[in-house]
NUSELUM-720024 format. One line per 8 residues: their letters; for each residue x, y, z of N, C-alpha, C, CB. Coordinates in nm, 3 decimals, always signed. Glycine has a CB too. Layout:
N
a = X,Y,Z,X,Y,Z,X,Y,Z,X,Y,Z | ...
***
This chain:
69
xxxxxxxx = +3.939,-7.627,-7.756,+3.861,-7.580,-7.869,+3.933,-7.619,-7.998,+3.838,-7.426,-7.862 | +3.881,-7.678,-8.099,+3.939,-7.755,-8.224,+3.978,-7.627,-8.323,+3.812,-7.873,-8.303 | +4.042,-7.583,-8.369,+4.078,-7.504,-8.435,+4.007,-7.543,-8.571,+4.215,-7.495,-8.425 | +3.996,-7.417,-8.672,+3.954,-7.463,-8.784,+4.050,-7.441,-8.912,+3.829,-7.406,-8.800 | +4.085,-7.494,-8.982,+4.123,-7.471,-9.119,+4.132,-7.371,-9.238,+4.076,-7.531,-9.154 | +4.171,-7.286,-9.332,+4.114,-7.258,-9.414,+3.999,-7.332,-9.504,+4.194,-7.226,-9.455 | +4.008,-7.421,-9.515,+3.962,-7.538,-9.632,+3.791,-7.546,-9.545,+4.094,-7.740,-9.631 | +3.825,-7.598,-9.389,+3.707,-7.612,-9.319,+3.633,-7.470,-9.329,+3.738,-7.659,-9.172
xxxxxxxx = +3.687,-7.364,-9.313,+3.635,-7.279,-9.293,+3.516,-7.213,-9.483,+3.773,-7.195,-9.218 | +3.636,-7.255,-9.566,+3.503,-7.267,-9.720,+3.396,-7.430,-9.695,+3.634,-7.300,-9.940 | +3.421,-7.528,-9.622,+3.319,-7.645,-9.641,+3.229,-7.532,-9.584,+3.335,-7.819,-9.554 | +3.210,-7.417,-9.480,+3.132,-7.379,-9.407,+3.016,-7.305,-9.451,+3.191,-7.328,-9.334 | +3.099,-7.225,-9.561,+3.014,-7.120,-9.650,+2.983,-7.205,-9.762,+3.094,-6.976,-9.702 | +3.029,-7.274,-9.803,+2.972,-7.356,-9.906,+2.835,-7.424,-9.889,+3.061,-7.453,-9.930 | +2.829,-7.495,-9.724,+2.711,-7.567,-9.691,+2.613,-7.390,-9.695,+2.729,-7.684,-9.507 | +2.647,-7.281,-9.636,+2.587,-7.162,-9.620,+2.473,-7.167,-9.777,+2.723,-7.027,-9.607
xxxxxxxx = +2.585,-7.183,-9.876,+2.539,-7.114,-9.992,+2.447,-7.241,-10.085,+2.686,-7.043,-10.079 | +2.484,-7.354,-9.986,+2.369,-7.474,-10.054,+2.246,-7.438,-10.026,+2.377,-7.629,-9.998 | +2.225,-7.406,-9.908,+2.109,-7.392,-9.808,+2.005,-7.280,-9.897,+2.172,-7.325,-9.636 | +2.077,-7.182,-9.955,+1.997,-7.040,-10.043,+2.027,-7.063,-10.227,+2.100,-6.845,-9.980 | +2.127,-7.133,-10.295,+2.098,-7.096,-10.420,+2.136,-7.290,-10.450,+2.209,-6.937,-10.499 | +2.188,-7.372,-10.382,+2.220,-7.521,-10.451,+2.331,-7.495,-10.456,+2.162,-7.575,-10.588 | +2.429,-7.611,-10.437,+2.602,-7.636,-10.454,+2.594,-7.728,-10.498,+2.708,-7.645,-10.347 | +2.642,-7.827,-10.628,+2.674,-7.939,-10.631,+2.704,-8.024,-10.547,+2.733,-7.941,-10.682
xxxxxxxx = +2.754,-8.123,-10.540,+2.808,-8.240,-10.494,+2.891,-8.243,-10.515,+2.779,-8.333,-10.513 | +2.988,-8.180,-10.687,+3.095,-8.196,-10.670,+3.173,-8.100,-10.566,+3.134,-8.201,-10.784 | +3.102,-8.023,-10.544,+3.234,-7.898,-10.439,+3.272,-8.010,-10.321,+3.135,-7.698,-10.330 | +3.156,-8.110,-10.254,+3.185,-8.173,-10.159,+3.352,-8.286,-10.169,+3.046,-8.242,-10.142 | +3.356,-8.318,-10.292,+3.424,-8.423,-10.331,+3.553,-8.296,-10.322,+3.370,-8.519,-10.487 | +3.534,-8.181,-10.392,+3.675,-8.109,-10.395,+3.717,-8.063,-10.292,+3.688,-8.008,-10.472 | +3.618,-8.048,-10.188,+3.654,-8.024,-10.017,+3.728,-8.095,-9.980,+3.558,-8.037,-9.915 | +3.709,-8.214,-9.972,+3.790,-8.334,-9.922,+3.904,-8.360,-10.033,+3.688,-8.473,-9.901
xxxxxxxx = +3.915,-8.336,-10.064,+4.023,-8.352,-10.125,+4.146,-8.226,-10.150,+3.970,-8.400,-10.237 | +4.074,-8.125,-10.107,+4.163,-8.001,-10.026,+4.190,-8.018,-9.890,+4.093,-7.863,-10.024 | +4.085,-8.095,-9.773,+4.154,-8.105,-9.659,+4.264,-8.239,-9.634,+4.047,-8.101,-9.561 | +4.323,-8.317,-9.762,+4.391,-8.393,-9.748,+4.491,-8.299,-9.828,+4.348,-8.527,-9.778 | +4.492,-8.212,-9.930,+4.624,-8.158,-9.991,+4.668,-8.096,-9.854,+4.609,-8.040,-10.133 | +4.587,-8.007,-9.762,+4.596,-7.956,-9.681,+4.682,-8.012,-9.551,+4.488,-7.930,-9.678 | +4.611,-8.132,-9.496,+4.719,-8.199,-9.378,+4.829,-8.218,-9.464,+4.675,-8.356,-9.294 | +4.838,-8.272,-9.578,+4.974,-8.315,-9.618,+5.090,-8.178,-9.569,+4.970,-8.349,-9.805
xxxxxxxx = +5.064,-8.052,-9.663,+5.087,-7.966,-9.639,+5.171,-7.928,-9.504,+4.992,-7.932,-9.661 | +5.077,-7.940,-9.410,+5.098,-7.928,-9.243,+5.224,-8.011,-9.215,+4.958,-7.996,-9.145 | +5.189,-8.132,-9.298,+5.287,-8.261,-9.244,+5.449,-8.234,-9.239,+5.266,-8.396,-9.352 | +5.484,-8.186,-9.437,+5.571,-8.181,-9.454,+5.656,-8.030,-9.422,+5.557,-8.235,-9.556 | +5.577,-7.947,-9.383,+5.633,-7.828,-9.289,+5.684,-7.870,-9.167,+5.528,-7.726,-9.252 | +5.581,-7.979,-9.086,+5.604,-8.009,-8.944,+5.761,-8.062,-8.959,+5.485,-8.128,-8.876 | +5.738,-8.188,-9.110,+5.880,-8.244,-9.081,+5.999,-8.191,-9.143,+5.885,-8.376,-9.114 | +6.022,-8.068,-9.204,+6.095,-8.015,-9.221,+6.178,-7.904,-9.097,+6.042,-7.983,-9.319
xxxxxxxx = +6.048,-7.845,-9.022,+6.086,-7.742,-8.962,+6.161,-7.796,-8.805,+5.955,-7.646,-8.957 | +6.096,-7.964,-8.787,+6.049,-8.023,-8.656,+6.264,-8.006,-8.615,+5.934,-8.241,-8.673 | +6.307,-8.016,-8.498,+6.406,-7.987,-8.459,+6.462,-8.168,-8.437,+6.386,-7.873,-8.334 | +6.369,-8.213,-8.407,+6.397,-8.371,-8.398,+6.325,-8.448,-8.511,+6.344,-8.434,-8.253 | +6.356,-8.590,-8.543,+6.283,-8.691,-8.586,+6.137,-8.667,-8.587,+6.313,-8.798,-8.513 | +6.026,-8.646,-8.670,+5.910,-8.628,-8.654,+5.844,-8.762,-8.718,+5.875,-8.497,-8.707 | +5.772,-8.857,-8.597,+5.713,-9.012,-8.663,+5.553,-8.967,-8.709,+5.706,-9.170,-8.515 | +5.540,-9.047,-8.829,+5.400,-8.998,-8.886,+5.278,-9.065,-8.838,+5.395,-9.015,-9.034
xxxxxxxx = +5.298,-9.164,-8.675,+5.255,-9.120,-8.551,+5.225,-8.991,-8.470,+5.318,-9.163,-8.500 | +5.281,-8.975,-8.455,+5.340,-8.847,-8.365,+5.254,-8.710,-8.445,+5.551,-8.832,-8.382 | +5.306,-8.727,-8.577,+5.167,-8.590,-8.654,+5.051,-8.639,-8.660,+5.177,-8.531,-8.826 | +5.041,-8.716,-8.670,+4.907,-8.764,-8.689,+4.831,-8.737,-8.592,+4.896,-8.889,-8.710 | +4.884,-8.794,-8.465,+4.785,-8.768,-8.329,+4.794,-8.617,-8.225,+4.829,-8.901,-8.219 | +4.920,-8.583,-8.341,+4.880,-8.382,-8.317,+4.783,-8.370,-8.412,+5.023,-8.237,-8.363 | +4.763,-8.356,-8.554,+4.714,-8.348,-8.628,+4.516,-8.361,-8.532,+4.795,-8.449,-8.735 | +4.553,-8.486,-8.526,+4.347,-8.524,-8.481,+4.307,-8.450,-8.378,+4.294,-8.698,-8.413
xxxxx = +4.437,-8.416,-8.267,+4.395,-8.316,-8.159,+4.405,-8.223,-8.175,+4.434,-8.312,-8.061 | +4.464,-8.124,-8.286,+4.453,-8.008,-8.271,+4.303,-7.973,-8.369,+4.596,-7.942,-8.310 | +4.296,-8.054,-8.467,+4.221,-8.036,-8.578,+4.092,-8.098,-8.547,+4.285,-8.089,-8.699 | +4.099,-8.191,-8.498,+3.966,-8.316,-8.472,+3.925,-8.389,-8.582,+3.823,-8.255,-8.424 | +4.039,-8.475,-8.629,+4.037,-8.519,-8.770,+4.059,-8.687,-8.745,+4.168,-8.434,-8.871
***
């Protein structure tokens, strides 16, 4: 089961709240561009906290499997 995000979890209510009053277009553009501040985020925790060498392989293809990204 893909886990979800904070960030994913506002694209969710956001599409919610298009559907009943209109959302711009821009919120879409600022979504995405929170779920990239966001992996970064993930990244540089992973490679700080990681006990070994962490290749930005290696997050990445945790990253898509845990996330589905």
């Amino acid at each position: 089961m893909k886990k979800e995000t904070a960030v994913e979890w506002l694209e969710q209510e956001f599409i919610k709240l298009e559907q009943t009053t209109g959302v711009f277009g821009v919120m879409y553009e600022l979504i995405e561009q929170a779920k990239e501040m966001e992996k970064k985020q993930h990244k540089k925790t992973a490679t700080r906290f990681s006990p070994t060498s962490l290749k930005k392989s290696d997050f990445d293809q945790y990253y898509n499997e845990t996330y589905g990204k």
